[in-house]
N, C-alpha and C positions, 0 to 999 in steps of 0.2 A: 666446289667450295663457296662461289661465291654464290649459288643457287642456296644453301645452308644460311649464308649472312643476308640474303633478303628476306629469306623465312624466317627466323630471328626476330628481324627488326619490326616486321608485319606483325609478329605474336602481342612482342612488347606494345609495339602502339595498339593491338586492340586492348590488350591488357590496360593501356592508360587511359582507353575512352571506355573500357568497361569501368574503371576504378571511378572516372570523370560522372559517369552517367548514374552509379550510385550513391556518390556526393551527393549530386545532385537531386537525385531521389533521397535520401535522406534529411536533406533540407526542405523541401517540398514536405514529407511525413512529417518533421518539424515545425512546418510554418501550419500545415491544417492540424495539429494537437496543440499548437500554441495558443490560436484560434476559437478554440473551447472554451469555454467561459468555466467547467469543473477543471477541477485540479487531475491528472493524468499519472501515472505511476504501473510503468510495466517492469517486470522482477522474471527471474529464471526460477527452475524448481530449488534453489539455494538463499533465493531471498534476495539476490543480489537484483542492485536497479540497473535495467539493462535502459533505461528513458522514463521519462521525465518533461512534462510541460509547462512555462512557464505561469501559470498559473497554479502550480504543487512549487513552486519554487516562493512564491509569494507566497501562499499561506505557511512554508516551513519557513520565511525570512531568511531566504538564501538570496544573495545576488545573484549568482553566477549559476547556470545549471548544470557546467560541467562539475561543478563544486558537488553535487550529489551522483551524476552519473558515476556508476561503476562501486557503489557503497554497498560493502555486504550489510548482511543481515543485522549482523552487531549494532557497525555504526548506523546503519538507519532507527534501530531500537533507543539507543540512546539521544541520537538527534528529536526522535518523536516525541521521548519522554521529557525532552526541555522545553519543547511549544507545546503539550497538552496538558488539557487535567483530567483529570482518572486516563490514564492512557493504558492498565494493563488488559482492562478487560478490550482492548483494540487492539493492543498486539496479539492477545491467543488469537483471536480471531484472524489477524495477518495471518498466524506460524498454522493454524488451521488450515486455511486456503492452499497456502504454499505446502504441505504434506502432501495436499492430494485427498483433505476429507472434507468434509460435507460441515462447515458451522452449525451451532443451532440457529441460527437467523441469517437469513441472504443479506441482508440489511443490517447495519451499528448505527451507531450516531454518538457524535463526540464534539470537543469544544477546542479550535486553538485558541491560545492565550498571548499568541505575540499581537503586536501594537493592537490594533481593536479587535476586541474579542466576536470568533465568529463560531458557529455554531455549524457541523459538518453530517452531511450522512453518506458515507460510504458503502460502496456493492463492488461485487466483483464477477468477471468474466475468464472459467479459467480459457488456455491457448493451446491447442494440442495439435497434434502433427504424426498421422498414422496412426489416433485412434491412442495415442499417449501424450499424458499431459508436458506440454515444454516449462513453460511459463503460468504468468496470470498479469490481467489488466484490472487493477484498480480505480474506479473511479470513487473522487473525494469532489462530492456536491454541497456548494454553500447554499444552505437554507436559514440563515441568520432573520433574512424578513418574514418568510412563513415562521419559523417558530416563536419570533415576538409576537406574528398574529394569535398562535393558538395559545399564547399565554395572556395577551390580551383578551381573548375570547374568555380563557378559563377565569380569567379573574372579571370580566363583566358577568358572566353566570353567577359568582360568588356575588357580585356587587348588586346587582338587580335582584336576586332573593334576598341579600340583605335590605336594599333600600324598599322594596315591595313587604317583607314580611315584618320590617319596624313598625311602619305606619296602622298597615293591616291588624298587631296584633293591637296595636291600642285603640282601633275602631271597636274592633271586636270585643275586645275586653270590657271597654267603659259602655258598651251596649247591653252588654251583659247586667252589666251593673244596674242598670237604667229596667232592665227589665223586669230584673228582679228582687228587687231590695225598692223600699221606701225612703226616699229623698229628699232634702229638702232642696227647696224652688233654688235660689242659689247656690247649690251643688250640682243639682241635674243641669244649671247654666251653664257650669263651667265644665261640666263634661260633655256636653253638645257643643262648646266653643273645642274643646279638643277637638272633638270628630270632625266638626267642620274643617279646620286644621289639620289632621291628616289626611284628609280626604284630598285638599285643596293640594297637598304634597303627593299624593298619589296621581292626582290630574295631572300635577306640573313633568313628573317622572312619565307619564304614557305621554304626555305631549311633547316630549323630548325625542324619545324614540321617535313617534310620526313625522315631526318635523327631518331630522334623518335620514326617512325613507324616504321621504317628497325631494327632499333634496339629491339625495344619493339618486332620483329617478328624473330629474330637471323635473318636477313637477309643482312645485314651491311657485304658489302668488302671493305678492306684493301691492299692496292699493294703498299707492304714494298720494300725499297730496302735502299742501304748505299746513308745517305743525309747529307751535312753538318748543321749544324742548325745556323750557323751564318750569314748567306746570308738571311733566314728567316725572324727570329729577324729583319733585318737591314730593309727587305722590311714591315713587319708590323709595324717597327716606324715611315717608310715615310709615311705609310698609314694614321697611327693617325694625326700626322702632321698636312695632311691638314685640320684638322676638328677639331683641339682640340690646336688653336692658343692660350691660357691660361696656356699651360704646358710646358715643358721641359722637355725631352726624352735622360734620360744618360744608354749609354751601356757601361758595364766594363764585359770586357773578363778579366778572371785568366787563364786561359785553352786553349793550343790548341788542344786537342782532343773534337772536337767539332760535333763529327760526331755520326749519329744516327741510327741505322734501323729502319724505319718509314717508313708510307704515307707520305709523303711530304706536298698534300693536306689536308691531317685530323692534321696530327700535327700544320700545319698552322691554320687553325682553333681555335685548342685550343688555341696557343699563341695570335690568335688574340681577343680570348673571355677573355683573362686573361687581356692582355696589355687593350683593350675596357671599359675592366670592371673600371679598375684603373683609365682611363680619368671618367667615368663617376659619381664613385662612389667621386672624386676629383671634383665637380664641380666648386671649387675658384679656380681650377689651382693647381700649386705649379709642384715639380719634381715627376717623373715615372722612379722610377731607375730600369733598366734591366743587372745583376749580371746573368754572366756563369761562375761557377766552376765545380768545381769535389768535393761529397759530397761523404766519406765514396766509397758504391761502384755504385754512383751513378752521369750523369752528372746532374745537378740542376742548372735550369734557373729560377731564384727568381726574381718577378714584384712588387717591393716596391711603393705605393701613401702616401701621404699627407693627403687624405682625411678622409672623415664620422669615418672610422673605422666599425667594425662590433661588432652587441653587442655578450655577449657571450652567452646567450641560442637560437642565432640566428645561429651558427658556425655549429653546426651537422646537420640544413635540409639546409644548403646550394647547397648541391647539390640534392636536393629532386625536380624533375620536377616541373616546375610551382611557385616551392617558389622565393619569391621575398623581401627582405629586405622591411618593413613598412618605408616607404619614406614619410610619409603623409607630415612630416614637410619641404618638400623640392620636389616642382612639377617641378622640373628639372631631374627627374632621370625618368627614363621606363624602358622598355625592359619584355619581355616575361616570366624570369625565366626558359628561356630552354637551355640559354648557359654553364652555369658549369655541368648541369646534364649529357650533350653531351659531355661536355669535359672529365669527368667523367669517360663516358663509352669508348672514347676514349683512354686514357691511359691506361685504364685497357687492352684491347686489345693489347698494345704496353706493358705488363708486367710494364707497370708505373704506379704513382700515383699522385695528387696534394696536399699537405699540405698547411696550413693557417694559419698565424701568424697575431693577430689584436689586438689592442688596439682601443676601441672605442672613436671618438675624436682626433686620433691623426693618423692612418691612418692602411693601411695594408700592408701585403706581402705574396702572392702566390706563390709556389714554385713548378713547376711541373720537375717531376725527374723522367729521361730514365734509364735504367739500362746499363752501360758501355758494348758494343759490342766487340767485333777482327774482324773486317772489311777485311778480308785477301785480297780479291779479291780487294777491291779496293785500300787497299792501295799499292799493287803492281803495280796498274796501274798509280794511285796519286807518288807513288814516283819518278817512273824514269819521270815524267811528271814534278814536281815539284823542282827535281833536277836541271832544266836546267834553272830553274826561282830562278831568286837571293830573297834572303828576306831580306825586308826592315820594320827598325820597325822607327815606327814615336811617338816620347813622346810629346804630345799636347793636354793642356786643354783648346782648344780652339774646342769644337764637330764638328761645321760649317768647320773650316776650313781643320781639319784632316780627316773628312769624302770626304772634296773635293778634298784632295791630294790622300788619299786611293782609290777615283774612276779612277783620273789619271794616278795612277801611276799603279793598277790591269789593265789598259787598255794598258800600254805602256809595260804588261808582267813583273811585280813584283807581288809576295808574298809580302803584306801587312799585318804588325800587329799594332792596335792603343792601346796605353797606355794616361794615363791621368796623371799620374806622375813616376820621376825617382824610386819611390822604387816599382812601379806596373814593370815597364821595364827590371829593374835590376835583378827582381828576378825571371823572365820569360827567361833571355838570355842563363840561366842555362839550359834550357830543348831545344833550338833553337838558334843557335850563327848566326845574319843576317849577313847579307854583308853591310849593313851600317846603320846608325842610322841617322833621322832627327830630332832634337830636338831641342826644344823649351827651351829658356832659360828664362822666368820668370814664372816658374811653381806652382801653387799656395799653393801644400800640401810642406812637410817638407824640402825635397832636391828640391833646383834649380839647372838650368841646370849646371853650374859652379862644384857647388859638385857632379852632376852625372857624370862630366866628370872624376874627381879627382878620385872617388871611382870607375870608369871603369878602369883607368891606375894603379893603385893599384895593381890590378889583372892581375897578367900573361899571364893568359888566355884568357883573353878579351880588354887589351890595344894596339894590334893593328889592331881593329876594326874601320874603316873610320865613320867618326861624320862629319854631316853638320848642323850647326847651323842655325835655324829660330828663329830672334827676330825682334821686335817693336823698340830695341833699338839702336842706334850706339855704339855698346860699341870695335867697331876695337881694340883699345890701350890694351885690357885689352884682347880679345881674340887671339891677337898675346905674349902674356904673356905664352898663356898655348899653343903656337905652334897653333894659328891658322892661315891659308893661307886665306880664304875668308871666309863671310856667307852669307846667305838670309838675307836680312833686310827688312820686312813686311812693305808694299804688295811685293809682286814679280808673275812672271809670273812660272806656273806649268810646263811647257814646259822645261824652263830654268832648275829649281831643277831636272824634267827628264834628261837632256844632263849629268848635274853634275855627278848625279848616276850612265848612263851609264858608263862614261867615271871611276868614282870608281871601278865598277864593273870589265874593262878591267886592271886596275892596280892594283888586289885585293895581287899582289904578293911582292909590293910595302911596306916600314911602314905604322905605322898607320900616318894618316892626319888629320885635320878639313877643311874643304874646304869653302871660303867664297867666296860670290857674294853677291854685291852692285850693282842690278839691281832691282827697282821699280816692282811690281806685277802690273800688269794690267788684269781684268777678259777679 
């Protein structure tokens, strides 16, 4: 008897370390399916889930995995059908498997739709045991980043025979024309200024890709040296200009440490994909504000439009190769999606970066930021060069006109700096005291010219700095009031305001004056 009760008791405990030892094997099977990065789903020849990995637990938005283990076939049907879309052509496919027949594709591919949408491609492995089917192991593979790639891909193949075959047919076309048909001299102009034009867009499009590949292979050089970046700026607004007659192109300098270590070529670039982008993405028009300051320890050239704006789950693959804002509602916009990614990689290069400020609907602003340099060598060479060159600031919110005096007057040997109003000028004279001031007296922000004259003489330090007055107005009576000798009264000739200057210039030891001339502007 009691040979029976220790037999027994020996049975039971292997019994418990047999039960113990497949726990434990169970959990192990659990913890390396868990471990798989696809989703896992093993099922009997009834459909029913015999297991399950926590990663098939996540794409169904199950917490718990017992919460599915042990689900016939039904409720798994109905569970699938509430996290997918188009789900029936993936359950025949499931109820396929599980019969025991052959699908027409080893392979499906399908989409869950709980919290972010992921895109899946499922296969299956059936499970047999003596040559007859038990089961089947489903594997559910997230392929969400490959298939944004090959949609990516398919729509730069759509994008690149578009933006290749635009340009292309109006080469070809207006060549045509040139060829065979008789012309006159100004028509055959302006269809060689197209060509040139698309030609120039087609260069810009293969040097886009190249750039890309040099980069995508660390092959990409760089030939830094100290550059100023306002000279830049100035020539990519002329550029827009002639292409984007709908806008308005305002530069406001804070700054005159304007100066970079850069490519010159690569940085132009960039600014040219920023400012580009702004006309483009602006397609009613409106203003393209171009702001240099000093941010922090950084100089920051900020590209403000009017336009689209950007939405905001669009703002972080902005610079993702390829991506391109969904424009469906508006077949005025194109472009590649390779210009900010190259812009991208360029700053980085240059220790810089771009930031983005948008409101969708109301427009945006880019900010790409250099890191402040000491230029030693050149400004050695710049100072005593620059020294012997008087500076002249000119306060005019007139762009057209103050840009056409700043070309005249940088060409007749001044240091030129353009302000748009008296409290942008005033608070700049502090860092640069010029040798004379051209100013505009009907100035349209807070102070006119009148009060900037008041609050220059106020000051010790800056009242007897020479002022020549540019206005529209005759207002003689009233600026011989505040000591004035003559002014420009618009129009006037460039030349003329040149001699004035000189002649300021040779008298700088002289009081301060206002100088006036009553001589008609003629271009």
């Amino acid at each position: 008897m009691e040979r029976f009760l220790v037999s027994d008791r020996q049975e039971n405990e292997q019994n418990l370390i047999n039960q113990y030892e497949e726990e434990v094997e169970r959990e192990i099977n659990q913890n390396i399916i868990d471990s798989v990065r696809e989703g896992i789903q093993y099922v009997d020849r009834k459909g029913r889930i015999l297991k399950v990995n926590r990663q098939m637990c996540q794409f169904m938005n199950c917490a718990d995995i017992n919460d599915v283990i042990g689900c016939s076939l039904e409720e798994w049907q109905e569970m699938f059908k509430k996290n997918t879309a188009e789900s029936a052509e993936v359950l025949q496919f499931f109820s396929t498997v599980i019969k025991g027949e052959k699908p027409k594709s080893e392979v499906i591919q399908y989409q869950f739709t709980t919290n972010k949408p992921r895109f899946i491609q499922m296969y299956y492995e059936k499970i047999e045991k003596n040559g007859e089917m038990i089961g089947a192991i489903f594997v559910h593979r997230d392929i969400t980043k490959e298939y944004e790639i090959d949609q990516m891909k398919s729509e730069l193949v759509s994008t690149v025979s578009h933006e290749l075959r635009t340009p292309l047919s109006s080469v070809l076309g207006f060549t045509e024309l040139m060829l065979y048909r008789e012309l006159k001299p100004e028509r055959q102009k302006k269809y060689l200024m197209t060509i040139y034009k698309e030609a120039k867009r087609l260069t810009t499009l293969i040097n886009d890709f190249l750039d890309v590949q040099r980069m995508e292979a660390g092959k990409q050089t760089y030939l830094k040296k100290f550059v100023d970046i306002l000279p830049v700026i100035e020539e990519v607004i002329e550029e827009n200009k002639v292409n984007s007659k709908k806008h308005v192109f305002l530069l406001k300098q804070c700054t005159f440490n304007t100066t970079v270590f850069a490519d010159k070529d690569k940085i132009k670039q960039v600014i040219t994909n920023i400012v580009s982008n702004a006309v483009k993405y602006s397609p009613d028009g409106g203003e393209v504000r171009i702001t240099v300051q000093i941010k922090e320890k950084h100089l920051a050239i900020a590209v403000s439009d009017e336009g689209l704006g950007i939405p905001e789950e669009a703002i972080s693959k902005l610079f993702t190769k390829f991506y391109r804002i969904d424009s469906s509602n508006d077949q005025r916009i194109g472009g590649t999606g390779l210009g900010l990614a190259i812009s991208k990689e360029i700053m980085k290069a240059h220790e810089g970066e771009i930031t983005i400020d948008s409101v969708e609907g109301k427009g945006s602003t880019f900010t790409i930021l250099f890191p402040i340099v000491v230029e030693q060598k050149v400004k050695h060479d710049d100072s005593a060069y620059n020294e012997k060159r008087p500076t002249i600031f000119i306060v005019e919110d007139d762009e057209s006109l103050a840009l056409l005096l700043k070309e005249e007057l940088v060409r007749s040997g001044f240091n030129v700096y353009l302000f748009k109003s008296g409290e942008e000028a005033f608070s700049n004279i502090k860092q640069k005291t010029p040798s004379a001031i051209v100013l505009d007296i009907m100035l349209e922000k807070e102070m006119n010219g009148w009060e900037f004259i008041e609050k220059l003489k106020e000051n010790p330090f800056f009242e007897n700095i020479p002022i020549v007055i540019s206005t529209a107005l005759d207002e003689n009576d009233y600026s011989k009031s505040v000591g004035a000798k003559r002014f420009f009264l618009k129009p006037y000739k460039p030349n003329e305001l040149i001699k004035v200057l000189h002649e300021i210039v040779k008298e700088q030891e002289d009081p301060s004056h206002i100088v006036y001339f009553n001589q008609p502007f003629l271009e």
